[in-house]
N, C-alpha and C positions, 0 to 999 in steps of 0.2 A: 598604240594610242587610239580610244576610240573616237568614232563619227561623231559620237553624242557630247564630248570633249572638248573636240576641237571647236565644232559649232558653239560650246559654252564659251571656251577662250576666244573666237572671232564677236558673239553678242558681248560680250564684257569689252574686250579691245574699241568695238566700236562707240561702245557709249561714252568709253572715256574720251575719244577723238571727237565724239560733237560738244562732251562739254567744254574742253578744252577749246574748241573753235568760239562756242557761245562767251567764253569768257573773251577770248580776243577781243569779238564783235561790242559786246559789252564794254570793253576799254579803251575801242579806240573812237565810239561815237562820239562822246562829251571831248575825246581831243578835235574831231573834227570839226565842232562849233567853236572852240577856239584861235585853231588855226587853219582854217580851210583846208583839211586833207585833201577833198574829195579830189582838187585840182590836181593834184599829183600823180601820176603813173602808178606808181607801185600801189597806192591807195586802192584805186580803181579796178587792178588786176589782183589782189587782197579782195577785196567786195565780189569781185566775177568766181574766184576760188569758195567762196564761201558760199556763196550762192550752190555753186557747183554738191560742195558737201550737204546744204540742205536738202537740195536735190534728191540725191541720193541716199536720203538717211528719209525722207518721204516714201522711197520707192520700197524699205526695205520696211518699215512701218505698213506701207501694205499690203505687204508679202507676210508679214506678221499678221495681221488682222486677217487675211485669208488663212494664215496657219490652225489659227486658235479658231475662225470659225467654224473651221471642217472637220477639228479634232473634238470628240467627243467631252475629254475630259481635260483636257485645256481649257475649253468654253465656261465651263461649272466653275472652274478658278480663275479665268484672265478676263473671261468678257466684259467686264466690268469697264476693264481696265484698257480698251481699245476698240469698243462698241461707241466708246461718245463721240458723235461727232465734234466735237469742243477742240479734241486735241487735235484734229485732222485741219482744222481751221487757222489752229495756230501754224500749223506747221507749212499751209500755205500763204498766211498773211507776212511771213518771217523767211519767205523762198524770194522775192527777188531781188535784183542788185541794185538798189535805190542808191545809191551814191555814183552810182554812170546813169540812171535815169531820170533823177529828177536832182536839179539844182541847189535845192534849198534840202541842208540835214537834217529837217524834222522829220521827212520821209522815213530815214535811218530809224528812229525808233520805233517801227514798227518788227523792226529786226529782235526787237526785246518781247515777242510773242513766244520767241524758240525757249525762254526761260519754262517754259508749260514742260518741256522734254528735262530739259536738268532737272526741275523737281520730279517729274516719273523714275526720272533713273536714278536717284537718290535714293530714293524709299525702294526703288528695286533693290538696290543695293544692299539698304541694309535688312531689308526681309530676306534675300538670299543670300546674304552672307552673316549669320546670326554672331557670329565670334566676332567678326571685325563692326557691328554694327556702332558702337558708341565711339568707335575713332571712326568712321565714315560721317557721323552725326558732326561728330567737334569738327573737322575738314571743310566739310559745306558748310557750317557755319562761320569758318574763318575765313573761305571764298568769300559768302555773302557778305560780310562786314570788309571786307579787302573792295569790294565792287560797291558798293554803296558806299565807302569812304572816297573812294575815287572820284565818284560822279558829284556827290559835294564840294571836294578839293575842285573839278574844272567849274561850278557852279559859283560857286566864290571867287577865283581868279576871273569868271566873266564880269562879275559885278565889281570889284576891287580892281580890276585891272592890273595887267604887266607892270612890275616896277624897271625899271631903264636901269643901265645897270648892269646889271646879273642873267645871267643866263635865263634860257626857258622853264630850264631843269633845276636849277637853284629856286626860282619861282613856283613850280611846280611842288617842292619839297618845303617852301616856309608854307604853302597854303594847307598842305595836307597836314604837317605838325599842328597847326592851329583851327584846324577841323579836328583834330584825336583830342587837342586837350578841349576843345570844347565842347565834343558828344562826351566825353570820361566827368565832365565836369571842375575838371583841375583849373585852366583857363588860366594862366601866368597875368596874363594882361599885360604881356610885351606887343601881339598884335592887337590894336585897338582900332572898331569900326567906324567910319565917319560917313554921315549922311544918312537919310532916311531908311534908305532900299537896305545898306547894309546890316544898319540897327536893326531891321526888323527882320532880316534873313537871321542876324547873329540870336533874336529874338526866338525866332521858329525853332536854331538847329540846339538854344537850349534845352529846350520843352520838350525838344524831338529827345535829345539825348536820354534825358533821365526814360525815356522810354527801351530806348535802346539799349541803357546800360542796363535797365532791367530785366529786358529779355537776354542778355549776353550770360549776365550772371546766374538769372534760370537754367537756363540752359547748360550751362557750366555745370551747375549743381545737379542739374538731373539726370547728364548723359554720367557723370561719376558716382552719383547714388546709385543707378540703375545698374553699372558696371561691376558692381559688386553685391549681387542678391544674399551670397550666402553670409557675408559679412552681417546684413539685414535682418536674416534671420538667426543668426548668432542672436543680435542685440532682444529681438522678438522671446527668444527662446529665455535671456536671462532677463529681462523684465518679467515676465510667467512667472520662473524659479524665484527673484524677490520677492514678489504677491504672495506665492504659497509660504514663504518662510514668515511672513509678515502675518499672516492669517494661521500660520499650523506650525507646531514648533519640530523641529526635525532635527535629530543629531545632526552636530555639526561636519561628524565623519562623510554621513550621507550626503551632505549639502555639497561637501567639494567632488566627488564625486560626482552627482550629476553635476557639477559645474564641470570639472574635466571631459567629461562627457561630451557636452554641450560643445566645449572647445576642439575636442577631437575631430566631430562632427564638422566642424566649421574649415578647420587645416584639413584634416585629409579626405573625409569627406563631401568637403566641398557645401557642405548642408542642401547635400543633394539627397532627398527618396524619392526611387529609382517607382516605387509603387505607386506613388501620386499622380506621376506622366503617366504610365502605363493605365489609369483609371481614365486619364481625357483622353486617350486613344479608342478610335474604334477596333474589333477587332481584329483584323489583317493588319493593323499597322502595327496594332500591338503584338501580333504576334512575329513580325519582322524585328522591332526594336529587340522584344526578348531573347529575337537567337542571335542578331549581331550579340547582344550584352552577352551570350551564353554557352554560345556555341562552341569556344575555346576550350570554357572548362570542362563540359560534356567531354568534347574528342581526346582530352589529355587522359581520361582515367581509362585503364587497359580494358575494366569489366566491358567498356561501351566502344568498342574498338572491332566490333563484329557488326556494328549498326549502321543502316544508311541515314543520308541527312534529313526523308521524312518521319524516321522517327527523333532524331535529333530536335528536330523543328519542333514535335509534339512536347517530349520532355521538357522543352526550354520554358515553354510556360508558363510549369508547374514549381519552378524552382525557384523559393521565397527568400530574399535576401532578412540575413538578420546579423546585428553589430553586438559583440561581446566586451565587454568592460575586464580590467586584470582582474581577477579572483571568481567572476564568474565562469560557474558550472553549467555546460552544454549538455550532459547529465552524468547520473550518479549507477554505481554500480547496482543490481535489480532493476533498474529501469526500466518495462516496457521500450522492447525495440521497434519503434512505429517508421523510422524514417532512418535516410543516410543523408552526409553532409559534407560539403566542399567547404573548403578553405582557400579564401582567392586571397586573403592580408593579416600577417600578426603571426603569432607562436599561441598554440596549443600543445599541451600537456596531457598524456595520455596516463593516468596513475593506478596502481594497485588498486584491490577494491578496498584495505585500511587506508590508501592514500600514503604509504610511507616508503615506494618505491616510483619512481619516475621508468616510466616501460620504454617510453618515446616521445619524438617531441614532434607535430605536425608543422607545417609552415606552407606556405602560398603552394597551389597545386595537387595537397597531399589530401584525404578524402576516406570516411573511417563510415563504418555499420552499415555496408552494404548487404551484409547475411538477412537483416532483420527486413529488406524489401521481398523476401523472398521464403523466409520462416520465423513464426512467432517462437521468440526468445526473447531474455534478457540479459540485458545490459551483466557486460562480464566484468568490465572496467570503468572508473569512473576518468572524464573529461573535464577540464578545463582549464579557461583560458589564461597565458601569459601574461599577455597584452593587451591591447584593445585588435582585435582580429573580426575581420570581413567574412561571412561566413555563410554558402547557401544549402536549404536547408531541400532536400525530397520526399515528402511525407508518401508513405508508403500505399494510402487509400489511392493519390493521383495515381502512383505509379502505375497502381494495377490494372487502370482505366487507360491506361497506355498500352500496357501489353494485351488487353483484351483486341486490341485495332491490329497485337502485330505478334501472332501467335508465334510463328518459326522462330521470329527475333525472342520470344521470351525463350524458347526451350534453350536457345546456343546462350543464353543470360544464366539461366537455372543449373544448365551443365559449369559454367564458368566458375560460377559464384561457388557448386558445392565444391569444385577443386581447391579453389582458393580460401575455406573456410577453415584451414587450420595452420592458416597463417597471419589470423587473427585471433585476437583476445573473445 
């Protein structure tokens, strides 16, 4: 396990332990204007504990901000993000233990400045964790609505007051049900407010609501739209496809086709092209993404099994992903042999050049016209596709712009290829 690992697992563990403390903090203020915490022991030594973690979550924020100042290429991406003095403010305005120093708990809410650190580690979150980012979004949002229903609920019980009676906690549970139904708008009108202060509190947390439930439901809607792009572009792709039917008249055969298409794309493709990312990449990044994507298929074919990984790297690319529908022809017998081609999904069909014998059937891994990277020919058998099959394509101009960089590796490629060339069509 590396260094750079574990240090990721120890920054991730820690952030979850300040939020987790700021929620406390967060929870137990508005009970302490209710019930005098501060007077009590464990309160107090809770408050020095907390204190103690802010402390330390200060010291390691400046060990950060010296990290990313003195790193080159940290600075260009993080400075931003720990150059404002704004956050170093908060994180001392929210460092000390106001509940053993000053008597009155309004102090305490200065403790809600540490909120500036949950929201950075939030959006860290979900920027470095791109898969989990729409349940990390829904999460804090059901925090923040769990914490801000809280502080209503002990706002209300201060102005309403304790009923005699019933427990703290029975109290504490009729106020917060009649804070939900009254931001949701529901509002039974089994609790009903009497007196000025309340009327107009129950007044505010109307008007508040409809704002609130608005943003809930936003938010709702858009961490689940956003959850699903390729669904998105499913709907994108056949609104287009009824325009054109609408505008231009198309056999009907055609129509479901590309609408199958369309669909394919969407299930197993995920309505992903692979070329679009690779275009907003600069190049080294693009040329890293392209050999994670490639480098597999490269090393499985035996031709390329004499290569190191900086020709590997090179090849990778050059290699053009392309999607075949069932009945289409990857080509035909006479073909100019300009390229060779992988197969990473689907059933290919390798046939006669009448087409009325099946020679072989290609499937995931399997990779055909390697002769024609290396001598002008043609095409002896005609191809095509089964299924809907994945399929990348070497056009044989790249190639040779390869082997120009890596002469020795062309000749053990040129000896390979002639042995192997009569064990192809």
């Amino acid at each position: 396990m590396s260094d750079k690992y574990l240090k990721s697992i120890y920054n991730s563990g820690w952030r979850i332990v300040i939020i987790l403390t700021v929620l406390l903090q967060a929870s137990i203020i508005p009970l302490d204007f209710l019930f005098n915490l501060r007077s009590l022991n464990w309160y107090r030594t809770l408050d020095l504990s907390i204190s103690l973690i802010f402390c330390l979550d200060l010291i390691a924020n400046i060990l950060r901000y010296r990290e990313v100042k003195n790193h080159s290429i940290l600075k260009d991406v993080y400075w931003d993000s720990y150059s404002s003095q704004k956050f170093f403010v908060a994180d001392i305005l929210s460092l000390l233990p106001y509940a053993v120093i000053f008597s009155h708990p309004a102090f305490q809410l200065l403790r809600l400045f540490k909120w500036v650190r949950v929201y950075r580690t939030a959006r860290f979150f979900q920027i470095r964790n791109i898969r989990m980012s729409a349940k990390i979004s829904l999460w804090f949002m059901l925090l923040g609505f769990f914490v801000f229903s809280h502080w209503l609920t002990c706002i209300w019980l201060n102005i309403h007051g304790l009923e005699s009676g019933i427990t703290n906690g029975d109290n504490y549970v009729q106020s917060l049900y009649w804070i939900i139904t009254t931001l949701t708008s529901v509002g039974y009108g089994d609790i009903v407010p009497v007196g000025n202060i309340e009327m107009l509190f129950t007044i505010f947390l109307q008007l508040f609501g409809v704002g609130v439930l608005a943003f809930l439901v936003g938010t709702v809607v858009g961490i689940f739209t956003k959850k699903n792009p390729a669904e998105q572009r499913f709907i994108e792709n056949m609104e287009k496809l009824r325009a054109l039917i609408h505008y231009q008249h198309i056999p009907k055969s055609l129509e479901n086709r590309i609408n199958d298409y369309f669909t394919y794309e969407w299930k197993q493709k995920l309505g992903y092209d692979e070329s679009e990312l690779m275009e907003a990449l600069p190049y080294g990044l693009r040329i890293e993404l392209q050999l994670e994507f490639k480098k597999n298929v490269i090393k499985d074919i035996p031709l390329f099994d004499c290569v190191d990984d900086h020709f590997i790297r090179d090849i990778a690319q050059y290699l053009t992903p392309m999607i075949l529908t069932p009945g289409d022809y990857l080509f035909r017998t006479g073909d100019i042999a300009k390229s060779m081609f992988f197969v990473q999904k689907g059933k290919i069909s390798v046939l006669s050049a009448d087409e009325s014998k099946q020679l072989t059937i290609l499937q995931k891994g399997d990779f055909m016209g390697e002769i024609g990277l290396f001598k002008k020919v043609s095409r002896t058998a005609t191809v095509k596709s089964i299924s809907y099959s994945d399929v990348y394509e070497l056009q044989k101009k790249e190639f040779d712009k390869v082997l120009k960089r890596y002469p020795q590796i062309a000749e053990k490629l040129k000896a390979k290829s002639i042995s192997r060339e009569e064990r192809y069509i």
